[in-house]
VEXTOR-535708 format. One record per residue (C-alpha): residue in one letter; y, z, x. Coordinates in pm, whole numbers, plus 50000, padded with zeros to 5 digits. Layout:
N
aYZX ...
This chain:
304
x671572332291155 x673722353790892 x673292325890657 x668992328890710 x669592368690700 x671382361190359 x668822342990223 x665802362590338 x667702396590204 x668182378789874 x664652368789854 x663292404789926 x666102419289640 x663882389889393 x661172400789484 x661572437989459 x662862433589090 x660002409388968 x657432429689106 x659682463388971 x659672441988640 x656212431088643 x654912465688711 x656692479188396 x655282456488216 x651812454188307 x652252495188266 x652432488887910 x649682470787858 x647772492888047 x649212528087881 x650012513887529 x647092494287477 x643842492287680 x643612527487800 x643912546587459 x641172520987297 x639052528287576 x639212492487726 x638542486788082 x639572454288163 x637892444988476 x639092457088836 x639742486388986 x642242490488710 x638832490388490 x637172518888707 x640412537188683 x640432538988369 x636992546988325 x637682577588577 x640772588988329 x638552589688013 x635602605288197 x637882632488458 x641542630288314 x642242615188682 x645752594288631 x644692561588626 x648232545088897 x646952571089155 x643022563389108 x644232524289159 x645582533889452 x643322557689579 x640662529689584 x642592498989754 x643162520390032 x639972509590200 x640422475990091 x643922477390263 x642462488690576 x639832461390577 x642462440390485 x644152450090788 x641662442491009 x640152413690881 x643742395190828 x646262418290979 x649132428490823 x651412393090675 x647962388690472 x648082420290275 x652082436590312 x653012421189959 x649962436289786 x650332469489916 x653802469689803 x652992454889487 x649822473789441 x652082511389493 x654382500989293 x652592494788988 x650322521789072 x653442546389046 x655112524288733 x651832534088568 x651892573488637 x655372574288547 x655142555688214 x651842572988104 x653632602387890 x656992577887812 x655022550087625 x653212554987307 x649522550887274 x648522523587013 x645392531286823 x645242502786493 x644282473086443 x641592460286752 x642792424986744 x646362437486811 x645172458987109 x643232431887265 x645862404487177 x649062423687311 x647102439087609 x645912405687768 x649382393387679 x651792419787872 x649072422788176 x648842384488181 x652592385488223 x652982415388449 x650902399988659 x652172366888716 x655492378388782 x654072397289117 x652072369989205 x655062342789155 x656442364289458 x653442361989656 x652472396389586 x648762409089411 x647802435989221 x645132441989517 x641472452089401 x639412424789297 x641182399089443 x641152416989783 x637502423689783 x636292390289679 x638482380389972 x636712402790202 x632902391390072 x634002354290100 x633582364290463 x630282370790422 x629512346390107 x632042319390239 x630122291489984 x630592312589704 x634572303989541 x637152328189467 x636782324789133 x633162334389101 x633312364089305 x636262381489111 x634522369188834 x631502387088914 x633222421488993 x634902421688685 x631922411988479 x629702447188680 x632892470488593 x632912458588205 x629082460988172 x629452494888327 x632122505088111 x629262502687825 x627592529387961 x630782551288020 x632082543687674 x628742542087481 x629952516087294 x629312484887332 x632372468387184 x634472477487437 x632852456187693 x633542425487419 x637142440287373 x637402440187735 x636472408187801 x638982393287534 x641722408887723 x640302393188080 x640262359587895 x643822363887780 x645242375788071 x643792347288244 x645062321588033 x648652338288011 x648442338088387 x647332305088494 x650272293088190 x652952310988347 x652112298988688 x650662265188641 x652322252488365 x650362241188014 x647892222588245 x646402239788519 x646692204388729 x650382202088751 x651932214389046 x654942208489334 x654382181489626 x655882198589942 x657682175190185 x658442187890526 x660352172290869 x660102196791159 x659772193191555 x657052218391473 x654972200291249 x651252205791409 x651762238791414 x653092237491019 x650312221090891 x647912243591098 x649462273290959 x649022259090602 x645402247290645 x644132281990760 x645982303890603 x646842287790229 x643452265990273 x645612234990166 x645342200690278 x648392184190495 x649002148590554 x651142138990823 x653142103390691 x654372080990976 x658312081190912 x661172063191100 x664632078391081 x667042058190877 x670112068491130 x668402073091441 x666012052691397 x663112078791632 x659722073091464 x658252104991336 x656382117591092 x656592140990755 x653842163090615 x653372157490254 x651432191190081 x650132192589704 x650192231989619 x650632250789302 x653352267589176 x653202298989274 x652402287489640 x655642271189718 x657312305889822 x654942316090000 x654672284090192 x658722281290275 x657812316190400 x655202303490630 x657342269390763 x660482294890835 x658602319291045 x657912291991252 x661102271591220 x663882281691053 x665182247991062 x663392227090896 x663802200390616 x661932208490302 x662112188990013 x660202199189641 x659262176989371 x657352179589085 x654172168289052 x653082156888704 x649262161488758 x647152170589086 x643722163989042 x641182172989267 x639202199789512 x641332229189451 x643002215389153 x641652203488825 x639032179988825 x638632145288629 x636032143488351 x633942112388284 x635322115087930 x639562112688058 x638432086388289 x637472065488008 x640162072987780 x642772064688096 x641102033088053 x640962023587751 x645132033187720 x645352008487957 x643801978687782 x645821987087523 x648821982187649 
């Protein structure tokens, strides 16, 4: 038990100095570039921003103001493991932000620069609070909560969608229309520096998640409804005891594997994980095969 205590405290110490770290840094982006240009970059960090040029409103407290809702439908849609993480993460960049506004300076040059350097720093913020499970809340939360409603639209398209209205408002709020185009450079960027950071160069690449547990069934229930990944249980006999069994084999993402040990050790504490890398996962949920790789697979192969 002190050795699980040990671990779990050392975790939470990781996790409060990545998301501490991440914060900073998506602060930066946020008061050094995008803010002074007048970008709003999607979100409710777009709207907050919005609300600082139009009222003077700080733009951490505004983000926090409005995920409170969200956190309560969070709440009681998903109850509380869904949604801790992002609350903490969510405050604490929301206060990173205040705190920085006057201590950074405000970058007002080149465009390309601002747009370049902004995407970069929040693409990097950001991926260092979700590596540790947490969110920046906002966007992600609400498309969450209309997939309950829309359950056939994807993730993807949702947030997609709500950060498309907020830059197309931010027209109007702006009257100019290049910050929407700024503003969608930076989305772009932040994307990609995201999905690098967490993925890998190729967003099919990933970890293959063994796992041996009296408690499997309940495992790979836990990891089908609440990380909507698939689970295969392998028929396994033991080497040394020779007791047929089985092992769950699980093809997840990078960023997932944390938050999946998480899951398996609230249910046992015990049990045997083993990680591997997986060169290329391709597939629902992953990245998907073109016609065009299928036939270059091919002809590689006739070659040799």
């Amino acid at each position: 038990m002190g050795r699980i205590s040990a671990k779990s405290m050392r975790g939470y110490i990781i996790d409060a100095l990545l998301f501490f770290l991440g914060s900073l840094i998506y602060a930066a982006a946020i008061n050094i570039f995008t803010a002074p240009n007048n970008i709003a970059p999607g979100g409710l960090t777009g709207v907050a921003t919005m609300l600082n040029f139009l009222f003077g409103l700080p733009i951490g407290t505004m983000i926090l103001v409005m995920n409170v809702p969200l956190f309560i439908l969070g709440f009681i849609y998903f109850g509380w493991k869904f949604i801790i993480k992002t609350i903490i993460a969510t405050a604490l960049s929301s206060v990173v932000i205040d705190a920085t506004a006057g201590i950074f300076p405000q970058y007002h040059g080149e465009p390309l620069i601002t747009v370049v350097f902004g995407g970069l720093l929040s693409g990097v913020g950001l991926a260092l609070i979700l590596m540790r499970g947490g969110t920046s809340g906002g966007t992600e939360l609400a498309a969450n909560l209309i997939a309950l409603k829309f359950p056939h639209i994807s993730m993807g398209k949702l947030i997609l969608v709500l950060d498309v209205i907020v830059v197309v408002f931010s027209a109007l709020v702006y009257q100019d229309f290049e910050s929407p185009l700024y503003a969608m450079i930076v989305i772009f960027i932040t994307s990609w520096i995201i999905d690098a950071i967490l993925y890998g160069s190729s967003i099919g690449t990933g970890k293959m998640m063994f796992i041996v547990s009296p408690k499997n069934k309940e495992i790979a229930s836990t990891i089908i409804t609440k990380m909507e990944r698939g689970v295969t249980a392998l028929k396994s006999r033991g080497g040394y005891s020779d007791k047929e069994g089985e092992v769950l084999l699980c093809a997840v993402r990078r960023q997932e594997v944390y938050r999946i040990y998480h899951l398996i050790h609230e249910i046992d504490p015990s049990a045997f994980i083993i990680v591997g890398d997986a060169g290329e996962i391709s597939g629902e949920g992953f990245r998907n095969i073109t016609a065009s790789e299928v036939t270059k697979k091919k002809r590689a192969k006739k070659k040799k």
